[in-house]
N, C-alpha and C positions, 0 to 999 in steps of 0.2 A: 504494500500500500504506500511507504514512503518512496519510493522509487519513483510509481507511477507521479504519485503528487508532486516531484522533485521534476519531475519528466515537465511535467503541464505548467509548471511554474517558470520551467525554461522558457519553454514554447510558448507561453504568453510572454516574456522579458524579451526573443527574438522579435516574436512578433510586434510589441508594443515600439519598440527601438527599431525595426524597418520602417512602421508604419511613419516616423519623425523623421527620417532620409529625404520623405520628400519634403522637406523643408528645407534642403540644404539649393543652395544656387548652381545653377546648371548655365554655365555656359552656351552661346549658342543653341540653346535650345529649339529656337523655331528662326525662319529666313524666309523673306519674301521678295520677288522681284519682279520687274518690269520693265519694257522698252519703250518708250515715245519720242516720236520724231528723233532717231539717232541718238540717245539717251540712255543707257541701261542704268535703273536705280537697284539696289540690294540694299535691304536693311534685314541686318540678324538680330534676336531678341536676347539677352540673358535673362533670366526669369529666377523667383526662387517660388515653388507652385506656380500659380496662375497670375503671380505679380509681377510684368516684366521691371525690371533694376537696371536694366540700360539698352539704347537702343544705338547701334550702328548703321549710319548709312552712308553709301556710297555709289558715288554716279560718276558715270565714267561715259566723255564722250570721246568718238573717234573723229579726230581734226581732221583729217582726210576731207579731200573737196572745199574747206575753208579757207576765207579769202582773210588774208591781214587784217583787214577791216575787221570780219568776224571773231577774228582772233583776238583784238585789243578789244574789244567789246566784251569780250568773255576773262578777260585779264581785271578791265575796268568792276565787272561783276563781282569777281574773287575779291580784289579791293575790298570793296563795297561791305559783302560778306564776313570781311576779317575783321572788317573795323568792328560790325555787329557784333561777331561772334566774340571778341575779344573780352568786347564788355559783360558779359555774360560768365559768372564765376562758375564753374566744373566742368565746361563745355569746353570739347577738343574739336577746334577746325583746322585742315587743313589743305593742301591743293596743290598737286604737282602737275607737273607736264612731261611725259616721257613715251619714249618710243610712237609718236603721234597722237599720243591721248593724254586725255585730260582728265583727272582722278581727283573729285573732291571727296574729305570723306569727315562726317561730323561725327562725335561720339556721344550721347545724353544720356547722362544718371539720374534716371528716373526717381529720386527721392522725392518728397513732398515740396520742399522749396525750391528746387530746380523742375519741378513738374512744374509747378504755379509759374515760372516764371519763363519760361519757352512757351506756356500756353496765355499768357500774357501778352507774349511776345511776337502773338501768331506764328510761331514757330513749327507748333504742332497743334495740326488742326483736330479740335474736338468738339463733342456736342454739350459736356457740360464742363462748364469754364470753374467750377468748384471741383475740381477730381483731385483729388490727392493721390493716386495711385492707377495703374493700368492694367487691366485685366491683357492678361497673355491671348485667351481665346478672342475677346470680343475683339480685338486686338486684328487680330488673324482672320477674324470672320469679316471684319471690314475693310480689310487689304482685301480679302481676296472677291469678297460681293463689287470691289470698283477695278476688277482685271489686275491683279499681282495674280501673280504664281507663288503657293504657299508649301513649305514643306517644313514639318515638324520632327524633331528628333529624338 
């Protein structure tokens, strides 16, 4: 009898301690992407459960067939962009040029007060401007209801 009960005692201490795993942040978790007009965007989620904790995004266009014109126009935008992004405290911008393309890539830490303040900033576009946190699915489910391609991990 003590065996068994020393047995079930485990078995519930595994189980109870896997069941808390998922609270741990996963990396990467979910990724979604999209092409418009010569544009590829990818943003990957880090999540810990259903709360994404940081969002990556990166847009990469191919200069090919761009005139100088085009091209300082798109220099002047990054500008523009750094200046914003700089003033914005946790937020990683940045922007290269290489091998014919163009790779901007922003990084957002989803906390309370950098969520408030990119959703302030019309940064990140939402339906309620009081959100303190981001759901991973609903998240996912409205990338992908407006054409991203969604894949979870």
């Amino acid at each position: 009898m003590k065996k068994k009960l020393c047995m079930l005692l485990a078995c519930t201490a595994m189980l109870g301690l896997s069941a808390c795993g998922g609270n741990e942040e996963v990396k990467n978790a979910a990724s979604a992407t999209i092409e418009e007009n010569g544009v590829v965007m990818s943003m990957s989620f880090d999540a810990k459960g259903d709360t994404v904790t940081r969002i990556t995004q990166e847009s990469t266009i191919d200069l090919s067939g761009y005139t100088e014109d085009q091209i300082a126009a798109l220099d002047e935008a990054v500008a523009s962009a750094e200046g914003i992004y700089a003033d914005l405290e946790g937020i990683e911008y940045s922007c290269e040029q290489t091998d014919g393309k163009f790779v901007e890539k922003i990084v957002i830490p989803t906390d309370e007060e950098t969520l408030k303040t990119v959703v302030e900033q019309g940064i990140l576009p939402v339906d309620n401007e009081d959100l303190t946190q981001l759901s991973l699915e609903s998240t996912l489910d409205n990338l992908e209801s407006s054409g991203w391609t969604v894949e979870q991990k």
